[in-house]
DSSP file (Angstrom, degrees, kcal/mol; ACC not computed):
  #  RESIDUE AA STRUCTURE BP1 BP2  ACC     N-H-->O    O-->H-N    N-H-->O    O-->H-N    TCO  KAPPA ALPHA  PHI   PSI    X-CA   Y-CA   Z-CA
    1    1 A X              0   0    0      0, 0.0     2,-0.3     0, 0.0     0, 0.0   0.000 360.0 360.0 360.0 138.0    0.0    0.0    0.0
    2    2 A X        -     0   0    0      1,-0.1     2,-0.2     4,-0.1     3,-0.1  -0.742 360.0-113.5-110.1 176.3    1.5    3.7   -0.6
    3    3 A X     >  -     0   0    0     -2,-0.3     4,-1.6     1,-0.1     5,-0.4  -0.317  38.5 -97.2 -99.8 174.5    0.5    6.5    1.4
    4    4 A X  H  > S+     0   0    0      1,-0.2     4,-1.8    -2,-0.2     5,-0.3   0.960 126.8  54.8 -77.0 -71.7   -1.3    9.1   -0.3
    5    5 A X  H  > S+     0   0    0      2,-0.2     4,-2.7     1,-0.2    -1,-0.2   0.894 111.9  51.8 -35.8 -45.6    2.0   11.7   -1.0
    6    6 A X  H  >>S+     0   0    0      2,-0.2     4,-4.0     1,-0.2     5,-0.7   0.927 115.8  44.1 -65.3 -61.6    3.8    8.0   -2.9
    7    7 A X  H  X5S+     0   0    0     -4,-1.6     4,-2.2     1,-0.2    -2,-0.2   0.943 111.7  46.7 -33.3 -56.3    0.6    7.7   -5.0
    8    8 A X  H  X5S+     0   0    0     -4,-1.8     4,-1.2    -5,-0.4    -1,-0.2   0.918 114.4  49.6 -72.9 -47.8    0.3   10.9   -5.7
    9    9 A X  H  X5S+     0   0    0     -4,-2.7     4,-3.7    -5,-0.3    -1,-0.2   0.861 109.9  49.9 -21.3 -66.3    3.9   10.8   -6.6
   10   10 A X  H  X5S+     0   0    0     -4,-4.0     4,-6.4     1,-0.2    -2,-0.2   0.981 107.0  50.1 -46.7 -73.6    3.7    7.9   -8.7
   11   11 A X  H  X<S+     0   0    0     -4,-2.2     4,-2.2    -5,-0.7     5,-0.3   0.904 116.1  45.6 -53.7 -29.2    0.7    8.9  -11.0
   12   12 A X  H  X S+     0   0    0     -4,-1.2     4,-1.4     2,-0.2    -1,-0.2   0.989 110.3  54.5 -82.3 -41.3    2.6   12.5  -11.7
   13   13 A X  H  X S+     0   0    0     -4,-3.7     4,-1.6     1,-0.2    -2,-0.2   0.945 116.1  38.3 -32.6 -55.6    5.8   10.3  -12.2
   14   14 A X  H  X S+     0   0    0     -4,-6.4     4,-2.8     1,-0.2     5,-0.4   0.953 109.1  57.5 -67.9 -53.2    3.4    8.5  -14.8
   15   15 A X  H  X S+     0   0    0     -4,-2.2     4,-3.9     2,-0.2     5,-0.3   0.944 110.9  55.2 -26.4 -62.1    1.4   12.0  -16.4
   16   16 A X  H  X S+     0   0    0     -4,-1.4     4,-2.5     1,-0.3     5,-0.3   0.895 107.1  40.2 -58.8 -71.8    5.2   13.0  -17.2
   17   17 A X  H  < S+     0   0    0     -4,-1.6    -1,-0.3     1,-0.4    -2,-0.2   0.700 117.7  49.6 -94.2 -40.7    6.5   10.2  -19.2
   18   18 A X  H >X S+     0   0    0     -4,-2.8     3,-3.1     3,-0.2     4,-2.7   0.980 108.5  54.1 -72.4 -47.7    3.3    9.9  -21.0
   19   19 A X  H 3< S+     0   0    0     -4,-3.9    -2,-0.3    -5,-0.4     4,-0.3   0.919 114.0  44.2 -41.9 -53.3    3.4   13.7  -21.7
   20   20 A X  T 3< S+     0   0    0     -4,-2.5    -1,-0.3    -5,-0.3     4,-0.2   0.467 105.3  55.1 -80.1  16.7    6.5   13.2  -23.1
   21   21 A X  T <4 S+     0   0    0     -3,-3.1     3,-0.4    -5,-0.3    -2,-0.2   0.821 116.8  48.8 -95.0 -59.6    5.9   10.0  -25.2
   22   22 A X  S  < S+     0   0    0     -4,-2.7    13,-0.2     1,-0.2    -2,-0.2   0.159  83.7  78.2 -93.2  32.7    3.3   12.1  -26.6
   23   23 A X  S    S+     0   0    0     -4,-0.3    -1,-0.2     1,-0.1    -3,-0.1   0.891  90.6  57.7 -93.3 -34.8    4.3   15.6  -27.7
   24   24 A X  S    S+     0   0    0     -3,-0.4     2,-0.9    -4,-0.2    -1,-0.1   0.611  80.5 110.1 -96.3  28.1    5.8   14.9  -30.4
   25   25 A X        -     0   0    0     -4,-0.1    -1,-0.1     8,-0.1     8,-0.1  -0.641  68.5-126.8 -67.8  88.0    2.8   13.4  -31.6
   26   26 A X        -     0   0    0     -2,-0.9     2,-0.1     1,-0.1    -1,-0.1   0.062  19.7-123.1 -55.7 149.9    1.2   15.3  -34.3
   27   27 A X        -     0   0    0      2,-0.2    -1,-0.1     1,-0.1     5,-0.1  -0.332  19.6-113.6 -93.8 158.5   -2.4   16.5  -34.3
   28   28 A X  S    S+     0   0    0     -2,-0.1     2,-0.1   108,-0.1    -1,-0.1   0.570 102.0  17.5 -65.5  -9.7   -5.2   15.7  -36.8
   29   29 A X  S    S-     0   0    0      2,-0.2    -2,-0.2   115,-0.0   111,-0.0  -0.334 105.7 -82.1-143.8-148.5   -5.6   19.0  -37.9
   30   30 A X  S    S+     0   0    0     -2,-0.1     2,-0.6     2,-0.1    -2,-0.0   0.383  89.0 102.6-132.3  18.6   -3.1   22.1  -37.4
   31   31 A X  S    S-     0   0    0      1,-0.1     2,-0.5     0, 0.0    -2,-0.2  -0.856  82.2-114.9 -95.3 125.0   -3.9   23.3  -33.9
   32   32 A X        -     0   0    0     -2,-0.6     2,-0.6     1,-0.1    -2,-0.1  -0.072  36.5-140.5 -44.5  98.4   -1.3   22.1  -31.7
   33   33 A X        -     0   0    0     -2,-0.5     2,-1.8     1,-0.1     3,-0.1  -0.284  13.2-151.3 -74.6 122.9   -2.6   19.4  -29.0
   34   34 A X        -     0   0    0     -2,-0.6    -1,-0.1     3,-0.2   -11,-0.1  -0.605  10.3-166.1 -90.2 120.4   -2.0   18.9  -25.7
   35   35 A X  S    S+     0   0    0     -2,-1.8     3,-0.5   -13,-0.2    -1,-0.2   0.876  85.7  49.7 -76.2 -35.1   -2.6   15.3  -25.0
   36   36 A X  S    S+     0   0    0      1,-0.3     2,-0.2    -3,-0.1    -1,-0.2   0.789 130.3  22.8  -8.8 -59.2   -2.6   15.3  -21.2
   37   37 A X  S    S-     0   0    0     11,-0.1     2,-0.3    -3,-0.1    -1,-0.3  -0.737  84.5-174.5-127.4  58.1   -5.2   18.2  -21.3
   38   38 A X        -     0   0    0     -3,-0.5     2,-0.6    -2,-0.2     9,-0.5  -0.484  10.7-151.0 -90.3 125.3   -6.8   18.0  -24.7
   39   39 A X        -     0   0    0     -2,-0.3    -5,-0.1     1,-0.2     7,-0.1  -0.863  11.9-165.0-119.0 121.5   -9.3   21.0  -25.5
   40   40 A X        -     0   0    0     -2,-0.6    -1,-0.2     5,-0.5     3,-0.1   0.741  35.1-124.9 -68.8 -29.2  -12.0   20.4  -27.6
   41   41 A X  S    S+     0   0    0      1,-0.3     2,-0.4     4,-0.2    -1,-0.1   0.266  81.2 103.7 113.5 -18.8  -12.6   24.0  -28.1
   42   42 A X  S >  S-     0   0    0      3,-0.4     3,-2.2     1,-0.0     2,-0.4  -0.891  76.9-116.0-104.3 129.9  -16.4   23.4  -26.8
   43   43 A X  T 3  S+     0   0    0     -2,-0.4     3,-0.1     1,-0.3    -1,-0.0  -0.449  96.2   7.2 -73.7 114.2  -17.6   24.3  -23.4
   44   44 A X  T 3  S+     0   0    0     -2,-0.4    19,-5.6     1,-0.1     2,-0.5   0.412  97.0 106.6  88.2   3.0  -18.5   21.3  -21.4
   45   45 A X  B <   +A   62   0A   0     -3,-2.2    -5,-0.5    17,-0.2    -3,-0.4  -0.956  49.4 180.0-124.2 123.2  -17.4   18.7  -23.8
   46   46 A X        -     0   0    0     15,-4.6     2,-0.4    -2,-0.5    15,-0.3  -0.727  19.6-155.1-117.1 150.6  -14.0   17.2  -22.1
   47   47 A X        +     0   0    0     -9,-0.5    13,-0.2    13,-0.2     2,-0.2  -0.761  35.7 179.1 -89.6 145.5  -11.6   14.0  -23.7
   48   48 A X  E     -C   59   0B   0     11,-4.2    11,-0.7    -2,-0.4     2,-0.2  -0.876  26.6-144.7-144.4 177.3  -10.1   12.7  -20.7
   49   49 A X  E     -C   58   0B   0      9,-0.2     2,-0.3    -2,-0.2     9,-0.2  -0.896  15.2-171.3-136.3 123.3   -7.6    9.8  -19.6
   50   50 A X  E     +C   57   0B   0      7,-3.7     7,-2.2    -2,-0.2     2,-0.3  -0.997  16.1 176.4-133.7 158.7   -7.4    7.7  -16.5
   51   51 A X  E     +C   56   0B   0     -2,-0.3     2,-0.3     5,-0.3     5,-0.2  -0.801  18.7 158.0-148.2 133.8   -5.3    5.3  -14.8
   52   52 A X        -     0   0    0      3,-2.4    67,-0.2    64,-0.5    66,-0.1  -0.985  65.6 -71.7-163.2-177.5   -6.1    3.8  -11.4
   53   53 A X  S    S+     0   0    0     -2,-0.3    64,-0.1    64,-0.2     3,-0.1   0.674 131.6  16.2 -50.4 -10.3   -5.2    0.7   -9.3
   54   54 A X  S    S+     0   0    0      1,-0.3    62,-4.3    61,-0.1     2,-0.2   0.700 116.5  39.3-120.1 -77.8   -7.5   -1.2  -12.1
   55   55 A X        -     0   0    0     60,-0.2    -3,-2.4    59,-0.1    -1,-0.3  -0.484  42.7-156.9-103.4 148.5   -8.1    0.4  -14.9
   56   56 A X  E     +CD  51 113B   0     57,-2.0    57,-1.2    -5,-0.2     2,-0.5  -0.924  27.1 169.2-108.7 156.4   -7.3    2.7  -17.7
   57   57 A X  E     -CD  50 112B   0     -7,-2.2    -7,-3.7    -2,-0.3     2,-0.4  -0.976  26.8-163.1-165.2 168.5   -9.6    4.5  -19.6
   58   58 A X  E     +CD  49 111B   0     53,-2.3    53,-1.5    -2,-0.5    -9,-0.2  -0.987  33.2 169.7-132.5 129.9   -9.8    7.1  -22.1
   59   59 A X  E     -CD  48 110B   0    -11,-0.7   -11,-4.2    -2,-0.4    51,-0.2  -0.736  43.0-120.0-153.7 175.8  -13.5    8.9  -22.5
   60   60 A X        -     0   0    0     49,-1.0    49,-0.4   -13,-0.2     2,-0.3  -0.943  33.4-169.7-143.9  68.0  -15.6   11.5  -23.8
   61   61 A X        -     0   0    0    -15,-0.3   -15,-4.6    -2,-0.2     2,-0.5  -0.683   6.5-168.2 -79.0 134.8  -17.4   13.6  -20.7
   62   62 A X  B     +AB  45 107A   0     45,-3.2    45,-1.2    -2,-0.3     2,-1.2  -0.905  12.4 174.1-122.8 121.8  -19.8   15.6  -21.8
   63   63 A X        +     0   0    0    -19,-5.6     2,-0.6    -2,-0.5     3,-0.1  -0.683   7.6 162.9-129.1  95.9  -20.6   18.0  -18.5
   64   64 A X        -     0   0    0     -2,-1.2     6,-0.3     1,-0.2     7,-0.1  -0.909  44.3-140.6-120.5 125.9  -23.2   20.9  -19.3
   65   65 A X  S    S+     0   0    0     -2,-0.6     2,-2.6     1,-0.2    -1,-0.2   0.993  95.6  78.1 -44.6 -63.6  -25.1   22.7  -16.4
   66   66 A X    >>  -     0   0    0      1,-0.2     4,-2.0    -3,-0.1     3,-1.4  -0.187  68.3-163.0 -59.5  86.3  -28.1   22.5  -19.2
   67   67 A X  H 3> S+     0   0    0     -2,-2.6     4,-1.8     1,-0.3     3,-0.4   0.757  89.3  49.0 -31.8 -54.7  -29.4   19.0  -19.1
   68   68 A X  H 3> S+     0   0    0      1,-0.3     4,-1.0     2,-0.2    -1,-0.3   0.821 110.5  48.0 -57.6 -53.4  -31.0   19.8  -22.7
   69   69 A X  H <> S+     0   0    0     -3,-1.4     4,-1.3     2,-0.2    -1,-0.3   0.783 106.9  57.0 -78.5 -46.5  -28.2   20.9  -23.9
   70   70 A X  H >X S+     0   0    0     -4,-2.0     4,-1.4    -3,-0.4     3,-1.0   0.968 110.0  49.5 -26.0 -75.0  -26.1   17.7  -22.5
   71   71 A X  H 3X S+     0   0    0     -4,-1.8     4,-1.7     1,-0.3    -2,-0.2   0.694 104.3  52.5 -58.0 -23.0  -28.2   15.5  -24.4
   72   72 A X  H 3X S+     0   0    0     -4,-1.0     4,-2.1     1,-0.2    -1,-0.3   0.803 107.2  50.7 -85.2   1.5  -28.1   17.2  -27.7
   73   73 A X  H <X S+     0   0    0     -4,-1.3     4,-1.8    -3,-1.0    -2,-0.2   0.934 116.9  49.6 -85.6 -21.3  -24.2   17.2  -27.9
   74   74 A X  H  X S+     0   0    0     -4,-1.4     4,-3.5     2,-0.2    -1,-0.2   0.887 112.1  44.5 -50.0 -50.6  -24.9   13.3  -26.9
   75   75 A X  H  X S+     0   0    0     -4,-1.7     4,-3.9     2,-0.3    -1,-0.2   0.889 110.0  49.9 -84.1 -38.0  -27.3   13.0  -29.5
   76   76 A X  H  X S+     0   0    0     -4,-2.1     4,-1.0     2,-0.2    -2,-0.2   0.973 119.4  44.1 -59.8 -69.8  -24.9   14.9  -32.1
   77   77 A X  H >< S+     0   0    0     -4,-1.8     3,-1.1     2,-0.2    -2,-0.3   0.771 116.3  47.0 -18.5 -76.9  -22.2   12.1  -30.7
   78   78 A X  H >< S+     0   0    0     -4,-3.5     3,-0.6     1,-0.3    -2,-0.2   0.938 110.0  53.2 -28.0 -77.9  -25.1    9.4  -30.9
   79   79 A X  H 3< S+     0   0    0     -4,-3.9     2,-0.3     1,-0.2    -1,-0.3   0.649 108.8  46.0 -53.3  -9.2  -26.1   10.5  -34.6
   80   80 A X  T <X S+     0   0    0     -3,-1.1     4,-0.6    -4,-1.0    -1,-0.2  -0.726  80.8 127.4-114.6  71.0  -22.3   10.2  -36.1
   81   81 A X  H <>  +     0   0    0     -3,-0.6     4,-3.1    -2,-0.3    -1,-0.1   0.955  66.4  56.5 -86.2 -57.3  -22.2    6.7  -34.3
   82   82 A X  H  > S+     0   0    0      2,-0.2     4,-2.1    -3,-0.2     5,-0.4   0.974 110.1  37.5 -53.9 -81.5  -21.2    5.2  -37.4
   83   83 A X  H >> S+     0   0    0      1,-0.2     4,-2.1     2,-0.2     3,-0.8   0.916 111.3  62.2 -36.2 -56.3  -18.2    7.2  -38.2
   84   84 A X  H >X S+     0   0    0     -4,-0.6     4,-3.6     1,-0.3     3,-0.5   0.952 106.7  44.6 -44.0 -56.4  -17.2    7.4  -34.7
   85   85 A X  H 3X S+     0   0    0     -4,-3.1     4,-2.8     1,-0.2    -1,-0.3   0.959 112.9  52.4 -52.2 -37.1  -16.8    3.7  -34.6
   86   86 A X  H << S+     0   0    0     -4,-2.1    -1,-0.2    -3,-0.8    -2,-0.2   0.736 115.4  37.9 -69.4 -27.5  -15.2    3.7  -37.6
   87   87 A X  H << S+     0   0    0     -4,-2.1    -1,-0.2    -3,-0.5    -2,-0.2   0.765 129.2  25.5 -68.6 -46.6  -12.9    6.0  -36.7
   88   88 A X  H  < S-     0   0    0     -4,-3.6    -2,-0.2     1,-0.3    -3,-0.2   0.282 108.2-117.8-125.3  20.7  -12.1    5.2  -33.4
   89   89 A X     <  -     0   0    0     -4,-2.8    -1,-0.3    -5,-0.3     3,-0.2  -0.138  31.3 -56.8  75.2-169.6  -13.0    1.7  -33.3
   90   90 A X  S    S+     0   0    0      1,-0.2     0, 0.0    -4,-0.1     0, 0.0  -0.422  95.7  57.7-105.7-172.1  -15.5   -0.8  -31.6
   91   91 A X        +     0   0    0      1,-0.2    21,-0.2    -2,-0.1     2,-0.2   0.772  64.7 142.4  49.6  51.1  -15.9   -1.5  -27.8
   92   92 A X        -     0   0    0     -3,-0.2     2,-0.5    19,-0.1    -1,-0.2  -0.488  45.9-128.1-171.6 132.0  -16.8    2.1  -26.6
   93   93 A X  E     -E  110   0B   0     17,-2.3    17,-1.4    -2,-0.2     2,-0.8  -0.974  16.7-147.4 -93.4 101.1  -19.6    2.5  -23.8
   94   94 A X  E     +E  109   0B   0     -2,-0.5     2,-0.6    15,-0.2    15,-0.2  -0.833  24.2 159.3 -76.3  98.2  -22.4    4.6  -24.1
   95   95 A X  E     -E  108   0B   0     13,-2.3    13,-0.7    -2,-0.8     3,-0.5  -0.626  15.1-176.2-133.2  84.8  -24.2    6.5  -21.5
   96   96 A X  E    S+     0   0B   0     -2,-0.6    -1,-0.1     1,-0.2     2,-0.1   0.727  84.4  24.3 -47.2 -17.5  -26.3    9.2  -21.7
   97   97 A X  E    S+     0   0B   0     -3,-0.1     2,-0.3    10,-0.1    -1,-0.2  -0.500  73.6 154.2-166.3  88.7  -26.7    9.7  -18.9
   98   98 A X  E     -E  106   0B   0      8,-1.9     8,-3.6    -3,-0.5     2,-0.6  -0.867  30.8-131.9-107.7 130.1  -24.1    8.6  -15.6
   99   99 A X  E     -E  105   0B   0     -2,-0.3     6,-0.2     6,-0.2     5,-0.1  -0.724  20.9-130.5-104.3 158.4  -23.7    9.8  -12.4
  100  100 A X        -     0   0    0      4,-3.8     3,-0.4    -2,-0.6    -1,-0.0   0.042  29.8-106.1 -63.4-178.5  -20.4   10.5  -10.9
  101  101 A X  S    S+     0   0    0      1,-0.1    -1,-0.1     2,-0.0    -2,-0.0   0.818 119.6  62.5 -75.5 -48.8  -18.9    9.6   -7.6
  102  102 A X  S    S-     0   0    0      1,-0.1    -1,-0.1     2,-0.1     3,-0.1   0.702 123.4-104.4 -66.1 -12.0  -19.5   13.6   -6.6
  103  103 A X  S    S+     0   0    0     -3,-0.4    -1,-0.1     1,-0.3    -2,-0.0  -0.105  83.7 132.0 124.9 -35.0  -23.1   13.0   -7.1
  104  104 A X        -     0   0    0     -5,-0.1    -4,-3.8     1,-0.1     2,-0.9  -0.067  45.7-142.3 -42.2 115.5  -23.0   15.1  -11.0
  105  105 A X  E     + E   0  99B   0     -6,-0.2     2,-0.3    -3,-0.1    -6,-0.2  -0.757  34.1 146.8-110.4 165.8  -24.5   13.6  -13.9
  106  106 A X  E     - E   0  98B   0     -8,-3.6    -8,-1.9    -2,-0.9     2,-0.3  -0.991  43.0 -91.0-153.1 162.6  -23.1   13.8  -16.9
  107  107 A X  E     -B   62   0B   0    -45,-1.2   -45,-3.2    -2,-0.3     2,-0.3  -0.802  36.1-167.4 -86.6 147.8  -22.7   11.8  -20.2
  108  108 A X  E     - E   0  95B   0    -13,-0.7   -13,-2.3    -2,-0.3     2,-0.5  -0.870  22.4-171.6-149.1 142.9  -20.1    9.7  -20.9
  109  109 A X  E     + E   0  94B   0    -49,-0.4   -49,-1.0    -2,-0.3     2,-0.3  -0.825  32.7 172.2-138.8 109.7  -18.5    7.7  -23.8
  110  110 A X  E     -DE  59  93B   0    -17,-1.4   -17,-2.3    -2,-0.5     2,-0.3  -0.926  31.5-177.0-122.6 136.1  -16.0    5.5  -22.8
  111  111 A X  E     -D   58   0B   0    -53,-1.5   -53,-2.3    -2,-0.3     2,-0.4  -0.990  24.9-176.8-127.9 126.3  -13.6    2.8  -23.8
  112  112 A X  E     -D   57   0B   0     -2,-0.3     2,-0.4   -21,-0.2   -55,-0.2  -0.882  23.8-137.9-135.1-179.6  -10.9    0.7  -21.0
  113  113 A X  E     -D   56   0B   0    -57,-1.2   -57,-2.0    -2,-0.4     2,-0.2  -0.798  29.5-150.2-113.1 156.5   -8.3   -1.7  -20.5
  114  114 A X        +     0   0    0     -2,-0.4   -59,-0.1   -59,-0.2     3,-0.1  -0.662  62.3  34.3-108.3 138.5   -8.5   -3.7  -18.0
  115  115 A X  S    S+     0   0    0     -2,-0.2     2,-0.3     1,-0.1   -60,-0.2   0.998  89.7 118.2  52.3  54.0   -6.3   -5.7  -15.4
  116  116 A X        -     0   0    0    -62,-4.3   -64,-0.5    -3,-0.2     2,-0.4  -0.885  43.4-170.0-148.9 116.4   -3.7   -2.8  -15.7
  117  117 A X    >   -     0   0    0     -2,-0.3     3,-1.0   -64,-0.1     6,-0.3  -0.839  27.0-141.4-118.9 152.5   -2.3   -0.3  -12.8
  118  118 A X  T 3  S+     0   0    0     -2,-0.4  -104,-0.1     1,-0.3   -65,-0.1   0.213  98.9  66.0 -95.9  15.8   -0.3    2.8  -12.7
  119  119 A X  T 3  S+     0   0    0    -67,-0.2    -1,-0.3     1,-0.1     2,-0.3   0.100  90.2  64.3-122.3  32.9    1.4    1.7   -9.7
  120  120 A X  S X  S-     0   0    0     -3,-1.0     3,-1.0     1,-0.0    -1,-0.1  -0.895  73.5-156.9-140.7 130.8    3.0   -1.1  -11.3
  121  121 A X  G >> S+     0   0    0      1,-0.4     3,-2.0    -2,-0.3     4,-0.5   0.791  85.1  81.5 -92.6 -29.4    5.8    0.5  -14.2
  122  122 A X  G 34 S+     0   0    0      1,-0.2    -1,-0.4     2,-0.1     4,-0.2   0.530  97.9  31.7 -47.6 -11.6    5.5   -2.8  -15.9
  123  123 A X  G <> S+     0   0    0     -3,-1.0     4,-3.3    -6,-0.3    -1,-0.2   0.211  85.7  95.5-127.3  16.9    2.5   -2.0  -17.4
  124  124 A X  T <4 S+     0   0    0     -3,-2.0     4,-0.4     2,-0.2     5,-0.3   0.956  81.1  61.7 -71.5 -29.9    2.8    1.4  -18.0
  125  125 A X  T  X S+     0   0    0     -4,-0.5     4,-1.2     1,-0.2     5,-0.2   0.921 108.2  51.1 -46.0 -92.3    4.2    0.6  -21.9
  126  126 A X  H  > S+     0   0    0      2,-0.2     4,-3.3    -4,-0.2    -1,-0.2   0.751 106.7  48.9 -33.4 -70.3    0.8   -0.9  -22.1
  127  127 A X  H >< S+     0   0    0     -4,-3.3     3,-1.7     1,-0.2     4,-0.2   0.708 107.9  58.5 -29.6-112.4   -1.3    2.2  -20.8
  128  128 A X  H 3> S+     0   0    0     -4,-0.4     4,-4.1     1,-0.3    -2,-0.2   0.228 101.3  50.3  48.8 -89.0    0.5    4.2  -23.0
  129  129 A X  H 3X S+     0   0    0     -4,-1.2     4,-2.2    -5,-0.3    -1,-0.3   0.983 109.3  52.3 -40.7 -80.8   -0.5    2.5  -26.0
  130  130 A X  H XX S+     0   0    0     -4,-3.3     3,-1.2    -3,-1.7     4,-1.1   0.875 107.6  50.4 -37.5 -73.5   -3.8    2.6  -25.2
  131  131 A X  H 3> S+     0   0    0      1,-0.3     4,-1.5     2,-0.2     5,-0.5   0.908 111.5  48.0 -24.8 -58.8   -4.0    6.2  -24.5
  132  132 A X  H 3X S+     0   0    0     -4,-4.1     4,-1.6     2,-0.1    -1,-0.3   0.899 112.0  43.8 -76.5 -12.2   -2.4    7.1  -27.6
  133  133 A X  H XX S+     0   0    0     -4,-2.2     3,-1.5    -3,-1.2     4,-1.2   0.936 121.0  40.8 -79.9 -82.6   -4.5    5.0  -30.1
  134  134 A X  H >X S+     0   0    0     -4,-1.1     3,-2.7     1,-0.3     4,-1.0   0.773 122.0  43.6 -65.6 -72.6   -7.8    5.8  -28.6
  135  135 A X  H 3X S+     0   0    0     -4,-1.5     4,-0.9     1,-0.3    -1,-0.3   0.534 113.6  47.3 -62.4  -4.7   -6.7    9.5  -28.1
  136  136 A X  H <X S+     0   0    0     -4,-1.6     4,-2.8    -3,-1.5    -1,-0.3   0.890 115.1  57.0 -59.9 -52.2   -5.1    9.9  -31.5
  137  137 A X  H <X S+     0   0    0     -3,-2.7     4,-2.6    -4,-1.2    -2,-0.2   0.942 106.0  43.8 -53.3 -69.4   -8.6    8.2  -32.6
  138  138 A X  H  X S+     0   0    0     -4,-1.0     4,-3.4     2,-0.3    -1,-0.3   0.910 111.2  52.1 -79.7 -40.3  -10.7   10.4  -31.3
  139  139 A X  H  X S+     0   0    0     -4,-0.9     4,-2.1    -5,-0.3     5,-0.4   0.978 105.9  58.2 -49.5 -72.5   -8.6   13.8  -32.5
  140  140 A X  H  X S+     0   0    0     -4,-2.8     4,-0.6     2,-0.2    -2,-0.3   0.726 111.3  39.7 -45.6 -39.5   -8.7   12.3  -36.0
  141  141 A X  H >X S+     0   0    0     -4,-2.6     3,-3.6     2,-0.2     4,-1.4   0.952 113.2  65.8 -83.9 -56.4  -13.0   12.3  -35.6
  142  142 A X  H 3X S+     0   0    0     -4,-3.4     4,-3.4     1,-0.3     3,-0.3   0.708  98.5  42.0   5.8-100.0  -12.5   15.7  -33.9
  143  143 A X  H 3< S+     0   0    0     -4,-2.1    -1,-0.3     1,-0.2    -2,-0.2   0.701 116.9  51.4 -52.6 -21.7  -11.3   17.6  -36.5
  144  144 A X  H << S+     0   0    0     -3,-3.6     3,-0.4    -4,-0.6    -1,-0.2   0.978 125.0  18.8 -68.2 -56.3  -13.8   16.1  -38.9
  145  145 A X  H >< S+     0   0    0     -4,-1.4     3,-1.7    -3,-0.3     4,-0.4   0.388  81.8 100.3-104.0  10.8  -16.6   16.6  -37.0
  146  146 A X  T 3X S+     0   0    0     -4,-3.4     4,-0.9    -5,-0.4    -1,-0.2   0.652  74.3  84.6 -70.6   6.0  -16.6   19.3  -34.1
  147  147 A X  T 34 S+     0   0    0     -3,-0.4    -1,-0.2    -5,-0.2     2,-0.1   0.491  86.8  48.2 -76.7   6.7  -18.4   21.6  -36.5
  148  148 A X  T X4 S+     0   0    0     -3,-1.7     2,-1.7     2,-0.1     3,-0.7   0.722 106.3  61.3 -90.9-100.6  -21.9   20.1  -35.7
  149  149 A X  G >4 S+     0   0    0     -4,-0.4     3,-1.2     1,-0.3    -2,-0.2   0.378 102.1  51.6 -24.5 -38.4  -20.8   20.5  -32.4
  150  150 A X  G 3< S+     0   0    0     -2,-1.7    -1,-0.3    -4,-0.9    -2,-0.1   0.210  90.3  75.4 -90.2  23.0  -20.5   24.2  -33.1
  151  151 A X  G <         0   0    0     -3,-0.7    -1,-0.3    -5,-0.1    -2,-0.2   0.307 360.0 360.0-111.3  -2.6  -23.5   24.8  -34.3
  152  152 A X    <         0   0    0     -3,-1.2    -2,-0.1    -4,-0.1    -3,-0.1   0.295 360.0 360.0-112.9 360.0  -25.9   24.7  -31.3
């Protein structure tokens, strides 16, 4: 078990070394990306990555004060289903509509790996990999399609 200051350690150890695996990983389009911190450019719709004692995963929170408003960037998401798989592959989670641990719902598109922890370095190579194919994946639908997104 680490104490919460080694954890915490650890996981920035790990944030680092992926940040630097991936900067010089060119974006889908010609605005420079930060993969760590990727900004979609749309207010309330987040790409994320996480790593825990279990899991990795890489998702698509979409977290808008306006429930309505949640659901149509879901539904915009929903209606280009097709591409998105195609794009970013199959085995992708759909949830319109999950609440968080903090009690916040929000929507969520998600894909993880499984049996994989950031507190073990042996499987960071693995993480890694995941991250950057799904989040490469999902830049590459980006830039095709966040202009329906800009349109409500």
């Amino acid at each position: 078990m680490y104490t919460k200051e080694q954890a915490s350690a650890i996981r920035q150890k790990f944030w680092t070394k992926f940040g630097q695996y991936m900067s010089p990983v060119p974006p889908a389009g010609f605005e420079k990306v930060n993969w760590v911190n990727y900004k979609t450019g749309i207010k309330g719709i987040f790409f994320k990555a996480d790593v825990d004692q279990n899991t990795a995963k890489v998702f698509i929170e979409i977290n808008v004060k306006d429930m309505m408003l949640q659901h149509q960037y879901f539904e915009i998401f929903d209606n280009f289903a097709n591409q998105f798989e195609k794009i970013v592959g199959e085995g992708w989670y759909w949830r319109k509509q999950y609440q968080k641990e903090t009690g916040e719902t929000v929507s969520i598109i998600s894909i993880e790996l499984k049996h994989v922890t950031v507190f073990d370095e042996q499987y960071w190579p693995s993480i890694i990999s995941f991250f950057k194919q799904h989040l490469m994946a999902l830049d590459r639908f980006w830039n095709d399609f966040k202009p329906a997104f800009e349109t409500i």
